[in-house]
N, C-alpha and C positions, 0 to 999 in steps of 0.2 A: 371215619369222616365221610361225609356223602362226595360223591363226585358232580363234580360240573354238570355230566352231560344228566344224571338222575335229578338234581334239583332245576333243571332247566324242566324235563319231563314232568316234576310235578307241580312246577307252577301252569303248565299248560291246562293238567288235568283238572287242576284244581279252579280255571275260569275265572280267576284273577285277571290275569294283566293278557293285551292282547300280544297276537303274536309281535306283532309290528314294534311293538313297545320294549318286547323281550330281547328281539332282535338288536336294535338299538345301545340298550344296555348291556348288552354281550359283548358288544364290538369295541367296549372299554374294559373287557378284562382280560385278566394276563391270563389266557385259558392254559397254561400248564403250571400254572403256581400250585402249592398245596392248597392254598384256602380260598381258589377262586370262586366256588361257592359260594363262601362268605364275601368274597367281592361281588359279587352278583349280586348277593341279598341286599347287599349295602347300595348295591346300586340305586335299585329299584328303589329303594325307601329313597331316598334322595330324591328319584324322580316323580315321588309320590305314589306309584303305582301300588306300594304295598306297604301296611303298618308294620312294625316293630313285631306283633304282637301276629298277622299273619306268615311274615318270615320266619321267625322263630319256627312254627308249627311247620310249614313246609319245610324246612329244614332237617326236621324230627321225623321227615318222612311221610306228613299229612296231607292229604290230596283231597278232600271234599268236608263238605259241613261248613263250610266257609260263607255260604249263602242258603238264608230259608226264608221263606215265602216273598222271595226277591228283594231281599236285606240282606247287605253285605258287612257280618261279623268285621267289626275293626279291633277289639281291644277286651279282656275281660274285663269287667267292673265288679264282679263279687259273686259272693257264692254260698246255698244258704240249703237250709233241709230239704227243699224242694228242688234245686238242680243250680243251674248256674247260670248267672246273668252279663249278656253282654254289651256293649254301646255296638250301634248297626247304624247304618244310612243305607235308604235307596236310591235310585237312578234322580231320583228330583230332589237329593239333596238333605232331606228329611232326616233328623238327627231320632231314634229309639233306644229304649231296652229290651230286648230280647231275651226271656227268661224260657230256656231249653232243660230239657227233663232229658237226663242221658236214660236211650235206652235198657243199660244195664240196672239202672237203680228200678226201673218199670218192672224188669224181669225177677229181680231179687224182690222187690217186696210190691204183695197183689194192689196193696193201699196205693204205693205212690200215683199210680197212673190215676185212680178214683181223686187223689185229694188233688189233683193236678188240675182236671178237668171240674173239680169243685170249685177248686179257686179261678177258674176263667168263667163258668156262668156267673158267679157269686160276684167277681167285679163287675161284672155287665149290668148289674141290678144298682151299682148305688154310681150318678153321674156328678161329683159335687169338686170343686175347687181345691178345695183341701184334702182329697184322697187321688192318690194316682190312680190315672184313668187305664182301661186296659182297651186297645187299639183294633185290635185283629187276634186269633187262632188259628191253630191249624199244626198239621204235621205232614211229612215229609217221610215217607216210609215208616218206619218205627221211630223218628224222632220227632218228638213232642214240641211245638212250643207256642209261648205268648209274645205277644210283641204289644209293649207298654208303653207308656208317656215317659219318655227320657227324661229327668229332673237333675239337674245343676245342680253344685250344691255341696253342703254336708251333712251327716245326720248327727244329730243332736249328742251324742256320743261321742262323734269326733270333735264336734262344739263344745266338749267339757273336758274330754278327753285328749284331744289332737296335740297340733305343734303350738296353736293360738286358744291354751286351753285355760281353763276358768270357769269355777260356777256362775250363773248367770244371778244377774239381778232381780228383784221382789220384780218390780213394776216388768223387767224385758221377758221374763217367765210368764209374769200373768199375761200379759198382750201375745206370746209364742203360744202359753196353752189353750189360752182364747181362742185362736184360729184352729190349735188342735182337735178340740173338743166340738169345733162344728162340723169338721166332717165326719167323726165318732158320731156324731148326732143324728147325720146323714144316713149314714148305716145302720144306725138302730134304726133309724125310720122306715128305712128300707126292709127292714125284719135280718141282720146281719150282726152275729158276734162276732168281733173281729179274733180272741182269746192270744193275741201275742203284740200286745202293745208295751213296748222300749224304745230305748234311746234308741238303739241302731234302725228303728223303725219309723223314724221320728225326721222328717228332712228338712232343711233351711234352705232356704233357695238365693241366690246372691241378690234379691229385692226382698230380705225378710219374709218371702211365705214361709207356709206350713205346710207341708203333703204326709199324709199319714200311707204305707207302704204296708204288702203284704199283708193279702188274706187266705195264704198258705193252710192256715189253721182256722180259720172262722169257719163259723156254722151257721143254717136258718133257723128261724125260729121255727118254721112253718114247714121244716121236713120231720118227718116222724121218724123215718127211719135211720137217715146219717150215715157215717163211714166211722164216728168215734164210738167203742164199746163202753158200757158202762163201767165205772170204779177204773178209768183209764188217765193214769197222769199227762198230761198236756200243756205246754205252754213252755215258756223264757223262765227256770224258777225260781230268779229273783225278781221277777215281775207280777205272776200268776198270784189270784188269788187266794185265799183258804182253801174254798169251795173249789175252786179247779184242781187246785194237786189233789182233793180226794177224790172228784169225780167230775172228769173235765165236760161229761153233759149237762150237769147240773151250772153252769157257767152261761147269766143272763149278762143282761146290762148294768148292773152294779158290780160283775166280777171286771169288765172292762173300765170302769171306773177307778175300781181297785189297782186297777194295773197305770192307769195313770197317776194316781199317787204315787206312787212309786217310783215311775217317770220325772214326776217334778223334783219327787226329792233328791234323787239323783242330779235334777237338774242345778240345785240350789247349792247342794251338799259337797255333789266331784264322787259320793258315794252312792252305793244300792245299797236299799234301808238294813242288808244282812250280806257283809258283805265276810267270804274265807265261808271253810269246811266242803264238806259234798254235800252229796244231793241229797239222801236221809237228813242231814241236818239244818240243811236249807229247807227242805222241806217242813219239819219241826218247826223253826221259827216262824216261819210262813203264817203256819197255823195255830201256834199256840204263843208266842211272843210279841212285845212289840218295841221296834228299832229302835234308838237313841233318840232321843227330844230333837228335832231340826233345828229350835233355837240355841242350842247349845251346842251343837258342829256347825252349822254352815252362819258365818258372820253376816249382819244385817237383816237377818230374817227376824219380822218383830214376831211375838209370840203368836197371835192375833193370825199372822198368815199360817203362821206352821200348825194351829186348831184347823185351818182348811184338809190341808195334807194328812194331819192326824184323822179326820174325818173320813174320806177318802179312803183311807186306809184304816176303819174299821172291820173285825176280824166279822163282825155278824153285820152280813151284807143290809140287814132293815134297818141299821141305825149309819151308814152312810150315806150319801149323795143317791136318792133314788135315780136320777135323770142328769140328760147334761144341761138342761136347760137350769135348772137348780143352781149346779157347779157354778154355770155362768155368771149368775147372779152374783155370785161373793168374789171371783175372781173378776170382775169387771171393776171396783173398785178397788182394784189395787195398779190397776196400769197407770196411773196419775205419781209419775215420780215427786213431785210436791209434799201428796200425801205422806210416801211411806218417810221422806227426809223432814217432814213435822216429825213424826215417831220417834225415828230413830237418829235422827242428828246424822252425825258426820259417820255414825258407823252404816249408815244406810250407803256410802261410798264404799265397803269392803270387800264385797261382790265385784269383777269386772263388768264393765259396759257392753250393750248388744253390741256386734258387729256383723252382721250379713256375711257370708264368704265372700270371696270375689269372683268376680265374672270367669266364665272359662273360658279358657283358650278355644279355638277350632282348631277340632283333628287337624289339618292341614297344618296349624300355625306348632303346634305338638311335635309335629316330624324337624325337627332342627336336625342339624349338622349329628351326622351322626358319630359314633367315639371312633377316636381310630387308635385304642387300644389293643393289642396286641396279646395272645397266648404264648407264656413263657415255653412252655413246656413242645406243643405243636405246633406254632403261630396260626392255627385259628379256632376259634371258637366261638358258641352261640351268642357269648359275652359280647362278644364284638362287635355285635350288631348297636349297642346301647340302649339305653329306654331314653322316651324323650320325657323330657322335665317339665311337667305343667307348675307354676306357681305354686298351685294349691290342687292337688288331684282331686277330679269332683267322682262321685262314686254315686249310682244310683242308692244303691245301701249294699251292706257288706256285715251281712248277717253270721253269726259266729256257726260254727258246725255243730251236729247237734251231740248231746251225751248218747242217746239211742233213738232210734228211728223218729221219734214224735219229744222229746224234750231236749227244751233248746235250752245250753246253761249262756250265761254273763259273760259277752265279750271284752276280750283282755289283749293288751297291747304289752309290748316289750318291745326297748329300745335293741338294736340292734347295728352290730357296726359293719357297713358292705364287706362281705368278702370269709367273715368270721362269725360263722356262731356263735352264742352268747357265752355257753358250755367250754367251747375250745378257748375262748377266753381268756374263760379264769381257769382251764389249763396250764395255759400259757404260761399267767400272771402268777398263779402260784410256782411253778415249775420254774420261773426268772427269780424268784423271793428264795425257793429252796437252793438253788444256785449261789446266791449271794450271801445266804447265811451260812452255808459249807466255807466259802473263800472269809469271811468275815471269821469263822473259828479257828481255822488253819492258820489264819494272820496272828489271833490270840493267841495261839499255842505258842506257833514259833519263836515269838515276842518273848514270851514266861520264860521259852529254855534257853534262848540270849542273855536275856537279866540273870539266870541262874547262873550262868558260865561264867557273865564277867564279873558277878560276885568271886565265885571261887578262885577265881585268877588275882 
């Protein structure tokens, strides 16, 4: 366990909190308890000097990377083939994301740092409302990073997926991908494939926007030569197109098209149009199959909208949706919930209603009371510190990890109970059932040779 006088040391180091303020907080712990460290961390977070999410790490013995290009790291927000993203503020308050490329992944693979610095020109080229904006670059010795437009929120993933989950409605889809599809539009204008567009990519902002994330993996039209090799699988691959799983240079503006069909129908559905098996088989369907009717999983969708989606998601890119302007066209007629409830009656109610996330909390308002939970075993631990409870955790996005360096598979959620693995579990549970059926025969047995006895007697 760290001691007192080492975690005092590296909160110094580390240009968090000033001396003045350390001091302070010090002179309220019991400096010879075992876990006065953790009284101290606890302090601090109380006195606001330091997030949950910075204690921790100083704790673990971390003493810099805490602050880049004078933004001060408060909390992870997710974490994706490209590095990892953080919520930051600077000195005037200014809320960001901060997306840092750890230097070890620079080192192991020659691409990353290329695609890294791809994706910060590449968003500097398209400035439009519905794509998050990229702020500033720069690095910091060998450490890489972007500092992004912070977005509220959830991504559309967690909005079908989450704790407030449900397919969305005809009309609240059509008005969501309306807004999507303009700033797709934006980027093809700009000469931009974005080649990884999904839910987790997808964000809702607690006033219903739309911000389309991550250009991790897009390409110019207008560079010849690129960073992606030919015959190279690429992309999310229950998202990508045909043509991208076989050759992710050959991927124009109708394979991003492609990938929003895909998108909606998840959106509609609660499914991705293939969903189970690996990546050879995902890949197969991709390319030579096609998903389940959407009028016949996802309730309320009249057939009429799901020919859009089925469009969209044709396997030969010339007979779908060449443009987004096109798309707009036929989905602009479906935002009028009037319409689709003439169609389809009362089952056009089957789908849940939009609901915007809720507003976030500020950091500040985040730091509550912190647990004064306790380590059975040591009385202290990093536990102890607590997380604070936002309502509803807003996440810039929170992109699944990838299967190999460049293919990113379908983000999956599992419920989970604090404290216990899912695994040790049903452990557990089985190991209390085998217990109970040993005492449950023992009982039978004993019982038979009773009856047997007082026969004989």
């Amino acid at each position: 366990m760290l001691r007192l006088e080492e975690f005092e040391s590296n909160v110094l180091r580390s240009g968090l909190v000033p001396e003045d303020a350390l001091a302070r907080a010090r002179g309220e712990v019991v400096a010879h308890a075992d876990d006065a460290a953790i009284q101290l961390a606890r302090r601090l977070i109380q006195d606001r000097q330091l997030t949950t999410f910075q204690a921790r790490k100083l704790l673990s013995g971390k003493t810099s990377g805490f602050i880049l290009g004078g933004y001060r790291l408060l909390r992870q927000l997710g974490e994706g083939g490209m590095g990892k993203v953080y919520l930051a503020r600077n000195d005037r308050g200014d809320r960001v994301a901060v997306k840092v490329l750890p230097p070890r992944r620079a080192l192991e693979d020659e691409n990353a740092l290329l695609r890294f610095r791809r994706e910060m020109d590449l968003s500097r080229r398209c400035d439009h409302p519905n794509i998050a904006r990229t702020l500033a670059v720069g690095n910091e010795g060998d450490v890489h990073f972007m500092v992004m437009e912070y977005i509220a929120g959830e991504s559309l993933f967690e909005m079908v997926k989450g704790p407030r989950a449900g397919p969305l409605r005809v009309p609240d889809a059509a008005r969501l991908f309306l807004k999507l599809i303009e700033g797709l539009d934006a980027a093809h204008r700009a000469g931009l494939i974005h080649r990884d567009i999904k839910p987790s990519n997808v964000m809702i902002t607690p006033d219903g926007e739309v911000k389309l994330l991550d250009l991790g993996l897009a390409r110019a039209l207008d560079d010849e030569k690129g960073i992606t090799r030919a015959n190279t699988v690429l992309g999310t691959l229950d998202y990508a197109s045909p043509e991208q799983l076989g050759d992710a240079t050959r991927a124009d503006r109708r394979s991003d098209l492609y990938s929003v069909g895909c998108t909606l129908y998840f959106a509609l559905s609660g499914k991705a149009p293939f969903e189970g098996g690996d990546m050879i088989n995902k890949i197969f369907k991709q390319r030579m199959e096609d998903p389940p009717a959407l009028e016949s999983i996802a309730r309320g969708v009249p057939s009429a909208f799901a020919a859009i989606v089925r469009k969209l998601m044709n396997k030969k890119p010339d007979e779908r949706y060449q443009n987004c302007p096109e798309l707009r066209a036929d989905l602009a007629r479906w935002t009028d919930p009037g319409r689709v409830h003439a169609i389809l009656g009362a089952e056009a109610e089957a789908a849940r209603s939009f609901r915007p996330p809720p507003p976030e909390l500020d950091e500040d308002d985040l730091r509550l009371l912190v647990a004064e939970e306790s380590d059975s075993r040591d009385g202290a631990s990093l536990r102890n510190l607590g997380d604070p409870q936002p309502s509803v955790a807003p996440r810039h996005h929170t992109p699944p990890p990838p299967l190999t360096a460049v293919v990113r598979p379908t983000p999956s959620r599992e419920a989970r109970t604090p404290g216990m693995p899912p695994a040790r579990r049903v452990q557990d549970d089985n190991a209390w059932l085998f217990q109970f059926g040993l005492i449950a025969l023992g009982a039978g047995i004993l019982a038979i040779i009773l009856i047997a006895i007082f026969h004989r007697s």
